[in-house]
DRENTIDREN-607483 format. One record per residue: residue number from 1; residue in one letter; x, y, z of N, C-alpha, C in turn. Coordinates in Angstrom, 3 decimals. Example, Ala and Ser with C-alpha at 12.3 -4.5 7.8 and 13.67 -1.06 7.14 Angstrom:
2
- 1|a|13.190|-5.690|7.800|12.300|-4.500|7.800|13.200|-3.300|7.800
- 2|s|12.850|-2.250|7.080|13.670|-1.060|7.140|12.900|0.030|7.870
***
This chain:
126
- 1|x|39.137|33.624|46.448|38.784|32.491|45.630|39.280|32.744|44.208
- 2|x|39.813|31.801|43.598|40.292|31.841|42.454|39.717|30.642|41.543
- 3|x|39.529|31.127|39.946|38.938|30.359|39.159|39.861|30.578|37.772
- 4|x|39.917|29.246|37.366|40.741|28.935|36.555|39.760|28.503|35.139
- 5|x|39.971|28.669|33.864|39.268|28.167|32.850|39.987|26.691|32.666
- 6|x|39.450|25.806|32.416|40.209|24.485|31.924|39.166|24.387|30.960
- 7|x|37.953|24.243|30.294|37.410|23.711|28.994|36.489|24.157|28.629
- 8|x|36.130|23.929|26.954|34.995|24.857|26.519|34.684|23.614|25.531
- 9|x|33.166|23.345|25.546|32.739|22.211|24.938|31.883|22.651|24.053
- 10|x|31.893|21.717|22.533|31.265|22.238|21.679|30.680|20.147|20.949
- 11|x|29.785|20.517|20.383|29.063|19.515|19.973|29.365|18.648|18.540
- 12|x|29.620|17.813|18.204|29.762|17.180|17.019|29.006|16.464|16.128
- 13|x|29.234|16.120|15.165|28.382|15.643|14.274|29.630|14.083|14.022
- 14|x|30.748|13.976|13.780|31.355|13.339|13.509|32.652|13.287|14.271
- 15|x|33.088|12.765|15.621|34.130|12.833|16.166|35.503|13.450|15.523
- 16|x|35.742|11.899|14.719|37.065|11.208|13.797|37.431|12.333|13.085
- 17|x|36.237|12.803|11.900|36.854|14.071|11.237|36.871|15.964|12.234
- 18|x|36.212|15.828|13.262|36.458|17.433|13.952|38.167|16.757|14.807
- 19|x|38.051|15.632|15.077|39.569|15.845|15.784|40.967|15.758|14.794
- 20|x|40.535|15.420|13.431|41.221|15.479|12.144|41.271|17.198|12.332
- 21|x|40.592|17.556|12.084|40.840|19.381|11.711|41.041|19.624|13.060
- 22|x|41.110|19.689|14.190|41.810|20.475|15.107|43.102|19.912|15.406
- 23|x|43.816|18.696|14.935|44.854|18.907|14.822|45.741|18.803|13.773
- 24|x|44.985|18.731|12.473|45.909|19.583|11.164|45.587|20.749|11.320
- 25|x|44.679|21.518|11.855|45.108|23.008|11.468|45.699|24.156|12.368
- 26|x|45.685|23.474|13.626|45.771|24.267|14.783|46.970|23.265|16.045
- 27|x|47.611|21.771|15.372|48.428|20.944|15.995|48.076|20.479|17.234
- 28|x|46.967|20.499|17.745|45.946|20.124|18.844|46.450|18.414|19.316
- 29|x|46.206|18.426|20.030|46.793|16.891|20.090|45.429|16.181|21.480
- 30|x|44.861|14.985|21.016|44.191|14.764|21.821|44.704|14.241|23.457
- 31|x|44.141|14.630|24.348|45.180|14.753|25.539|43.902|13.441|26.209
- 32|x|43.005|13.189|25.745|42.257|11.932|26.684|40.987|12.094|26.243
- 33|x|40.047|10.513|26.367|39.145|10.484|25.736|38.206|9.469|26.743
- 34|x|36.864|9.553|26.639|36.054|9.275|28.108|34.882|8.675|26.731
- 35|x|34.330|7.617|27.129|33.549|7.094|26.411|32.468|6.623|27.187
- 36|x|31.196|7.142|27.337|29.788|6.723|27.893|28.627|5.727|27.221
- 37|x|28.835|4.514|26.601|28.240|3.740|26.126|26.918|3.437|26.975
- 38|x|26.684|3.269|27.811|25.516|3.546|28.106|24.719|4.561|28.441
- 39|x|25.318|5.995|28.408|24.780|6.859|27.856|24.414|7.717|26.783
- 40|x|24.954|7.168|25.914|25.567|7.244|24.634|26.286|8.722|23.713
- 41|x|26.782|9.008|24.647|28.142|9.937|23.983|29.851|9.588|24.303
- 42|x|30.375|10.508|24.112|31.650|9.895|23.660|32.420|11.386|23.998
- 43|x|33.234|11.781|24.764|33.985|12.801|24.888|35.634|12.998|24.652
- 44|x|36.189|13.855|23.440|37.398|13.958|23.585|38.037|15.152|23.646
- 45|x|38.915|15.577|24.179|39.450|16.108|25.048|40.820|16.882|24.103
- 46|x|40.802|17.643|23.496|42.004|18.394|22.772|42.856|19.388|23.488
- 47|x|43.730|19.418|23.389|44.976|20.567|23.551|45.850|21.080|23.068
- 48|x|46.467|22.336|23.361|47.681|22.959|22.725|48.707|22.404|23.999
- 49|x|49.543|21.493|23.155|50.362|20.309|24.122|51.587|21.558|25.318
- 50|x|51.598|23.000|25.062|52.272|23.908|26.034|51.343|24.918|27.314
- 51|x|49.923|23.978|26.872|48.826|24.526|27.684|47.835|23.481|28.184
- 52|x|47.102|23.947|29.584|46.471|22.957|29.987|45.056|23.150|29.687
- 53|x|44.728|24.057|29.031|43.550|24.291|28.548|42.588|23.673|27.590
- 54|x|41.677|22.759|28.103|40.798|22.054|26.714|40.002|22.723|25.643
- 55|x|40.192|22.207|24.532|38.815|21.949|23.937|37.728|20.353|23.986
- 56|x|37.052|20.489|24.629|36.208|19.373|24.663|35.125|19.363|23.614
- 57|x|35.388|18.019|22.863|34.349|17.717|21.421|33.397|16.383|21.885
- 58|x|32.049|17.303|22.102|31.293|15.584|22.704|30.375|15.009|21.402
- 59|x|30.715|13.903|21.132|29.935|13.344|20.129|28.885|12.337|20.461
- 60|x|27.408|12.693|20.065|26.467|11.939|21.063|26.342|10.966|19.727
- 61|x|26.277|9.989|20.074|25.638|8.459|19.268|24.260|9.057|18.302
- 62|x|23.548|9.062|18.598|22.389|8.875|18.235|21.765|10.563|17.391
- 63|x|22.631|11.450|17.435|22.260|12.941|16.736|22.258|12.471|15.297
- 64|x|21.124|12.984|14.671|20.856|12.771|13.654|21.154|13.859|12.747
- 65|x|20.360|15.263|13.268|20.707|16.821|12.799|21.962|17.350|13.325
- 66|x|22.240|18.390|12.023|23.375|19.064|12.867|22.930|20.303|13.541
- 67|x|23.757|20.305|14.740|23.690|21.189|15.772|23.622|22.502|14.846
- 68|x|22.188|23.382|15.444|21.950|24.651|15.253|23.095|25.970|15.736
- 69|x|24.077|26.066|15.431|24.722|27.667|15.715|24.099|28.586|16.128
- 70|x|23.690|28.699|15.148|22.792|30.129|16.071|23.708|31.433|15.438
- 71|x|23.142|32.482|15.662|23.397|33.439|14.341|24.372|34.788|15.049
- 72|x|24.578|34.277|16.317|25.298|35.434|17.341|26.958|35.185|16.565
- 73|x|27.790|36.097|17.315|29.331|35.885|16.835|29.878|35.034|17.601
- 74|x|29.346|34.468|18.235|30.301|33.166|18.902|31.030|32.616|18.303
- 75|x|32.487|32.492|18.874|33.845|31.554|18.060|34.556|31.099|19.627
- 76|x|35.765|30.189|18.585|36.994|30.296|19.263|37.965|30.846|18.888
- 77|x|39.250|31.121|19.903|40.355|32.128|19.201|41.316|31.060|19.773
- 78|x|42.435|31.223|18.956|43.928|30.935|18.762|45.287|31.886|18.202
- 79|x|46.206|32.079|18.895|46.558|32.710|18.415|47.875|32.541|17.656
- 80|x|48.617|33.170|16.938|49.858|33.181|16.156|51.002|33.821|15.877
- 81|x|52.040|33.048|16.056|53.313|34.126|15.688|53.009|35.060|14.303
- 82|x|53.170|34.010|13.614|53.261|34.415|11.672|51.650|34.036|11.576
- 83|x|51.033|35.256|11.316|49.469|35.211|11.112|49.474|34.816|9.538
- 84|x|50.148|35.568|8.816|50.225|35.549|6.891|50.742|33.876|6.522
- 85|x|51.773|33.484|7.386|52.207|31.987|7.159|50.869|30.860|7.294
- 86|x|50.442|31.432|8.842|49.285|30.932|9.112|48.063|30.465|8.029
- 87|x|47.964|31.586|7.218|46.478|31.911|7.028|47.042|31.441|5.107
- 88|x|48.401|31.218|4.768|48.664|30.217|3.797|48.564|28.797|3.950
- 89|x|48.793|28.365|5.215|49.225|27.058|5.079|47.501|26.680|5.291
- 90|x|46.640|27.456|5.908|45.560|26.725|6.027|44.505|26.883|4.363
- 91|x|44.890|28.028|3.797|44.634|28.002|2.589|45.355|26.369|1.611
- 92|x|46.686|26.194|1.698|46.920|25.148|1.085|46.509|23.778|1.305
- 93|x|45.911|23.802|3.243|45.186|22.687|3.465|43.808|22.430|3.164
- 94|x|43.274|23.831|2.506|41.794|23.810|1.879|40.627|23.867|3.006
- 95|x|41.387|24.525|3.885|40.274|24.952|4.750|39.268|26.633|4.752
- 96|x|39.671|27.264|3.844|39.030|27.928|2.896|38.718|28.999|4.355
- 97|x|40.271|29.399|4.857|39.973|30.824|5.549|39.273|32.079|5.142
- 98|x|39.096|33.259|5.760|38.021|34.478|5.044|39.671|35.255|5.086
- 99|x|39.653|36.153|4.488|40.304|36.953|3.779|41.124|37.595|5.696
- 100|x|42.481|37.991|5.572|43.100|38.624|6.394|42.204|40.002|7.051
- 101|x|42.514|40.452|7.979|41.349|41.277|8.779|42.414|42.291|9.705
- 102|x|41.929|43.680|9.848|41.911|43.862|11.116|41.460|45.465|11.006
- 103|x|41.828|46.247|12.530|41.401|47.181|12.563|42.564|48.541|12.125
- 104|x|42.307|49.543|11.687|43.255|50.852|11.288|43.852|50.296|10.053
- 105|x|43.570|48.735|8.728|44.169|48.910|7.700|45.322|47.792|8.199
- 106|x|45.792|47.342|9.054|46.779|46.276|9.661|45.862|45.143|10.221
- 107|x|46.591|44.182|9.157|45.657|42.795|9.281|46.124|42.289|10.570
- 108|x|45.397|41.348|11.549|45.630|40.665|12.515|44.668|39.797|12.915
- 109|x|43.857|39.464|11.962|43.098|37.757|12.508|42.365|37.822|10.796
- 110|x|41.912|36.181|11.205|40.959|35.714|9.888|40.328|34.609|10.718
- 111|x|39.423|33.904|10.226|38.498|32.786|10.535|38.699|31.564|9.800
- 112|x|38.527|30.565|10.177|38.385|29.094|9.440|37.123|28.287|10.322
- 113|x|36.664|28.132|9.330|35.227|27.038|10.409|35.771|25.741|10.245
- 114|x|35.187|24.899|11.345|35.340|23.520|11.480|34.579|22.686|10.873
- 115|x|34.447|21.851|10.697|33.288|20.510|10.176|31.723|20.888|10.403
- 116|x|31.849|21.348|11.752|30.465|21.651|12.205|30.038|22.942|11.572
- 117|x|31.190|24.191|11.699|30.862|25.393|11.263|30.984|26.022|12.397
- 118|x|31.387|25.274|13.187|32.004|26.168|14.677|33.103|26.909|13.864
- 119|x|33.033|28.528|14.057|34.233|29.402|13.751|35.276|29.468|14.729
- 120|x|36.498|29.874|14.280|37.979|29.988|14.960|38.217|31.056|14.488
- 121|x|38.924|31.867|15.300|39.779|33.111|15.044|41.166|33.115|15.417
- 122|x|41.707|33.189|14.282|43.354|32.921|14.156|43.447|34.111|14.431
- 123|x|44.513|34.747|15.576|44.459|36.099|16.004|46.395|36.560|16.080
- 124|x|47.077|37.417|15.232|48.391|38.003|15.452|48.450|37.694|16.917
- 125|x|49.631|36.872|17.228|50.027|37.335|19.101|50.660|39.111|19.119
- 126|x|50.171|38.904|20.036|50.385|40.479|20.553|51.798|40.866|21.024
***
C-alpha cells in the first residue's frame, strides 16, 4: 500500500489577502476553489504550478477570532535555489523575514509568517 501526501490545510481569517501572500511570496498559484454556502466556508486550493501538492486555505464565513497557533514549532517549508536572493526580495516585499539561519555558522533557512502568523521556512535546496 502506498500513500501519497496531496494537502495540508490551515485556517484563515481573510481568504483574498492569505492567497495575496502565498502567491507574491512563494509564486503559488491558485489551482481551484470549492465554495460551501450553505455551510459556510469557502476552500482554496494553492500550488507550486511544477507540483501536485496543495496548500489548502479554508476560510469559514462566520469566524470572528483569530485562529489560536498554539506555541509548538509547527510551520511550513519551501524550498530554494538562491536562499540570500530569496530572503531579499521578501525583505523588499516587507514581509519582514527573521534573520538568515543555520547550523555549523552556514546559513540555510529563515522564516516569514503569513497574515495569520502561520510560519514558513524558506529552506537552501539541498
Amino acid at each position: 500500500m502506498t500513500y501519497r501526501m496531496i494537502h495540508v490545510c490551515i485556517r484563515v481569517m481573510n481568504l483574498e489577502k492569505s492567497e495575496h501572500f502565498y502567491q507574491q511570496a512563494f509564486g503559488f498559484k491558485v489551482s481551484r476553489k470549492r465554495d460551501f454556502p450553505d455551510d459556510g466556508f469557502t476552500l482554496s486550493y494553492l500550488t507550486d504550478p511544477s507540483d501536485s501538492f496543495e496548500l489548502e486555505l479554508t476560510y469559514n464565513y462566520n469566524q470572528q477570532e483569530p485562529y489560536v497557533i498554539g506555541n509548538g514549532y509547527s510551520h511550513l517549508a519551501v524550498s530554494v535555489d538562491d536562499l540570500e536572493a530569496s530572503h531579499r526580495r521578501h525583505q523588499e516585499l516587507g514581509l519582514d523575514p527573521t534573520p538568515l539561519k543555520g547550523l555549523s555558522g552556514t546559513a540555510s533557512f529563515y522564516f516569514v509568517s503569513d497574515p495569520d502568523g502561520y510560519r514558513v521556512e524558506v529552506v537552501r535546496m539541498a
